[in-house]
C-alpha positions as CSV (number, residue, x, y, z in Angstrom):
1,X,100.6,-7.5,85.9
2,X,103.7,-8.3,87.6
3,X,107.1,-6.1,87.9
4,X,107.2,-4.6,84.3
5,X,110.9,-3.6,84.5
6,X,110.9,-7.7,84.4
7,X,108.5,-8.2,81.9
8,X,110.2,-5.6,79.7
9,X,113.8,-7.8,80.0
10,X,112.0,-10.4,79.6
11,X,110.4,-9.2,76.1
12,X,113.7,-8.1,75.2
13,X,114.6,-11.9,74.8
14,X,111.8,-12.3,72.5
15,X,113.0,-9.4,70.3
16,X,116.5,-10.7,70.2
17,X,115.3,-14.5,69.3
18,X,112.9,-12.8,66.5
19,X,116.0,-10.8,65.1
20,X,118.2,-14.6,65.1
21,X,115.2,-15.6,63.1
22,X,115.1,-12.8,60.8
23,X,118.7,-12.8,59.9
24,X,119.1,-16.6,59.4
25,X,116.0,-17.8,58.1
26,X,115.3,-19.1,55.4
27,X,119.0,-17.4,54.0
28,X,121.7,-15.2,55.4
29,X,121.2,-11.2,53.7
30,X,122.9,-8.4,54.3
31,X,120.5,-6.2,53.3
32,X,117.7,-7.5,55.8
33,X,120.5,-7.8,58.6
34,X,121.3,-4.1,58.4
35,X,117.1,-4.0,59.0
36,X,117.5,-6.5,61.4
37,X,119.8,-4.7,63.5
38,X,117.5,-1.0,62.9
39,X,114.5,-2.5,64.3
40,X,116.6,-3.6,67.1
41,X,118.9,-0.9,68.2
42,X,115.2,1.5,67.7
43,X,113.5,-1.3,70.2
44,X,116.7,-0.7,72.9
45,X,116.7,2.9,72.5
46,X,112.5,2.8,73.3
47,X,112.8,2.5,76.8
48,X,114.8,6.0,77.0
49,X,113.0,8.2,75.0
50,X,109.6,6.8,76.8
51,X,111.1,7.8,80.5
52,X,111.9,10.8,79.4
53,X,107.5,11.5,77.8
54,X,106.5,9.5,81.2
55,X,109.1,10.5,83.9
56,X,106.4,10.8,86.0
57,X,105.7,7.8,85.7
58,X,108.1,5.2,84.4
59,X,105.9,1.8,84.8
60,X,103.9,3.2,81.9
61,X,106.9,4.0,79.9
62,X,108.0,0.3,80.4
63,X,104.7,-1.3,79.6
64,X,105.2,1.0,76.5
65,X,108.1,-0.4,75.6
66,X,107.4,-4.0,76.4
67,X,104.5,-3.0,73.7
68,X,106.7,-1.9,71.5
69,X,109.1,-4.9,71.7
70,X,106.2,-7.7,71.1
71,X,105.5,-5.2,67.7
72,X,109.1,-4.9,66.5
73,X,108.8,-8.7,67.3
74,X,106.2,-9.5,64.9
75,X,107.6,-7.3,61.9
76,X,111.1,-9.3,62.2
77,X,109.2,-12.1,61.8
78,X,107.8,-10.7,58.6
79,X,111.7,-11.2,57.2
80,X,111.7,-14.5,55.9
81,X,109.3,-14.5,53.5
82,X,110.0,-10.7,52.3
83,X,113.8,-12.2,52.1
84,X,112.0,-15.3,49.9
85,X,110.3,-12.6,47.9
86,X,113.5,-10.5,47.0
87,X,113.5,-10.2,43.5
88,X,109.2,-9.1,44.0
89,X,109.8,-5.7,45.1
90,X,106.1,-5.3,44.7
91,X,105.0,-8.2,46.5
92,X,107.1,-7.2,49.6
93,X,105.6,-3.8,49.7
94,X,101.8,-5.7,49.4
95,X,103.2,-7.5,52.5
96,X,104.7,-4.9,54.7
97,X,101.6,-2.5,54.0
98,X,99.3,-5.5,54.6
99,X,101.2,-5.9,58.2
100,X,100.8,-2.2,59.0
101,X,97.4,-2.2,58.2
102,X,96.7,-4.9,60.5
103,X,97.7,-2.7,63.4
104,X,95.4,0.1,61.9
105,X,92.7,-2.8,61.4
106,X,92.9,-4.1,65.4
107,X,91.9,-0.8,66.2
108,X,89.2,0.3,64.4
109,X,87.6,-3.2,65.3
110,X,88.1,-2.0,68.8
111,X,85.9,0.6,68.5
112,X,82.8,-1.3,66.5
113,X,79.9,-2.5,68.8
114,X,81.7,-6.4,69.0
115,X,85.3,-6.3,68.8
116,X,86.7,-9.4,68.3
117,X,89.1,-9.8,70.9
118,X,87.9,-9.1,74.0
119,X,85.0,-7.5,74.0
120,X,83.8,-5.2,76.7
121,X,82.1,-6.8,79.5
122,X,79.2,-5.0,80.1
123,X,77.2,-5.4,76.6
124,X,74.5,-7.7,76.0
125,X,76.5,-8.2,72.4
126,X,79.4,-9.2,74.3
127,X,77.8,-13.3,73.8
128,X,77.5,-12.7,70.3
129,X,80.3,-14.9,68.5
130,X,80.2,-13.7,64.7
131,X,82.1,-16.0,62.0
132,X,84.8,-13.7,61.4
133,X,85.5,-14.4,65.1
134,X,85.8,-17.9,65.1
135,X,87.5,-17.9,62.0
136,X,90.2,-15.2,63.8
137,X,90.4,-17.5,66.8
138,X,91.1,-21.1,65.1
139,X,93.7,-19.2,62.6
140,X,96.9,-20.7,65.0
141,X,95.3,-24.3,65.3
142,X,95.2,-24.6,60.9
143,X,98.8,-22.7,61.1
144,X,100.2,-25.4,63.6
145,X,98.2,-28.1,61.8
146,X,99.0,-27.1,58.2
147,X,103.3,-26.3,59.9
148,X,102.9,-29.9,61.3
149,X,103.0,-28.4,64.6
150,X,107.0,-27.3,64.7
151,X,108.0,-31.3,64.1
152,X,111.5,-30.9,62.8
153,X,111.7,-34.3,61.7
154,X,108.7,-34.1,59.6
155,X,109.6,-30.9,58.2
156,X,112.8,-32.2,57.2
157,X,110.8,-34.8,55.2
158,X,108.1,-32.4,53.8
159,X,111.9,-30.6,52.3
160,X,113.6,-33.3,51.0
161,X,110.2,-34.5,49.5
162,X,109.3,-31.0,47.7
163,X,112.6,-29.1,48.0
164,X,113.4,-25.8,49.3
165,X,112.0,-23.3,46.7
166,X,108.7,-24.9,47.6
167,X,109.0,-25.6,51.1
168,X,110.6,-21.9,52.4
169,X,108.1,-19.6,50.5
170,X,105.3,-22.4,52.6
171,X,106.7,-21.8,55.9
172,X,107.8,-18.6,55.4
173,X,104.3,-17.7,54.7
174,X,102.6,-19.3,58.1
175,X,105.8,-17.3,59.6
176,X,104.4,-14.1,58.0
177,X,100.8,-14.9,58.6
178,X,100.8,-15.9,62.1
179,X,103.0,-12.6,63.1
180,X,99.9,-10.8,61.6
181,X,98.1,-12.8,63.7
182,X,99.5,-11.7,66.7
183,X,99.7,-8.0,65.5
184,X,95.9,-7.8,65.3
185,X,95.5,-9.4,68.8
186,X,98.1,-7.3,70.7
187,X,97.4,-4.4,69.0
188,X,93.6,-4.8,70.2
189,X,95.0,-5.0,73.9
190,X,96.7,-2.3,73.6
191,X,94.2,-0.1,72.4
192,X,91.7,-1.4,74.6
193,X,94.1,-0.9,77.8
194,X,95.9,2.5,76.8
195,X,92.4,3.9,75.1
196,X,89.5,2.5,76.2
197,X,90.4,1.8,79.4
198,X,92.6,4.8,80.2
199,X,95.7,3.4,81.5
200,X,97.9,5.9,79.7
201,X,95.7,9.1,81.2
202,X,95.8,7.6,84.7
């Protein structure tokens, strides 16, 4: 897997561009920054209380913590459209407990007989593709076809054509839905490394 003291730096980059993201887009909040800045300063403490539980061990702490990071990742990138929601308190707790049950979700489809990411190797089932796979793997191709693939020119268009208080809550929304995305998919490899396959109990 490489040197993950490296890899864990190297996360830590991704956590810091998520927070940018989560305080500036789609508006400035003082309220989400002082989030913002919990889920942070909780992701940069990680690393110390996990080499302390595996100071035996501190490559597991920091592939851990790298795990950690890519999480605290996707739920800053949850903020914009929970900040576009503000005045919905009800909506934005339908969202966050949607997100946390996608973590939840990733692992209990771990532990059916065809997961869908990555199934284990050594089934017969393994070539069985269901619909709710395909439809899980194309998910990013529809959110870059349906975000116009990050073109800021023709965003800038699609805004000045429909406006802000149509176009944030729209990209917002792929934002939100495309960090669930990613939660299922890392929260499967996770649980498939540290449970099924042991790494933590070696």
């Amino acid at each position: 897997m490489g040197n993950p003291f490296k890899i864990m730096l190297w996360c830590y980059l991704m956590l810091l561009f998520a927070a940018v993201v989560a305080v500036f887009a789609p508006a400035y909040d003082s309220t989400f920054t002082m989030w913002t800045i919990a889920v942070f300063v909780i992701m940069l403490l990680m690393p110390i209380v996990l080499v302390f539980r595996f100071s035996r061990n501190r490559a597991k702490a920091y592939v851990l913590t790298l795990t950690y990071q890519w999480y605290g990742s996707f739920l800053l990138f949850t903020f914009p459209l929970l900040k576009v929601l503000k005045e919905e308190v009800l909506y934005q707790l339908l969202l966050v407990g949607l997100f946390i049950a996608i973590y939840f979700l990733a692992r209990i489809d771990q532990r059916t007989e065809v997961p869908i990411v990555f199934p284990d190797k050594d089934r017969e089932l393994d070539k069985v593709k269901t619909w709710i796979a395909y439809m899980y793997y194309v998910i990013p191709a529809i959110i870059s076809f349906l975000g116009v693939s990050g073109d800021y020119v023709k965003t800038r268009i699609l805004f000045e054509i429909y406006g802000d208080e149509v176009m944030m809550p729209y990209f917002s929304t792929l934002i939100y839905i495309f960090s669930c995305w990613l939660l299922f998919l890392f929260s499967s490899l996770a649980y498939k490394s540290h449970v099924k396959e042991g790494y933590l109990d070696r």
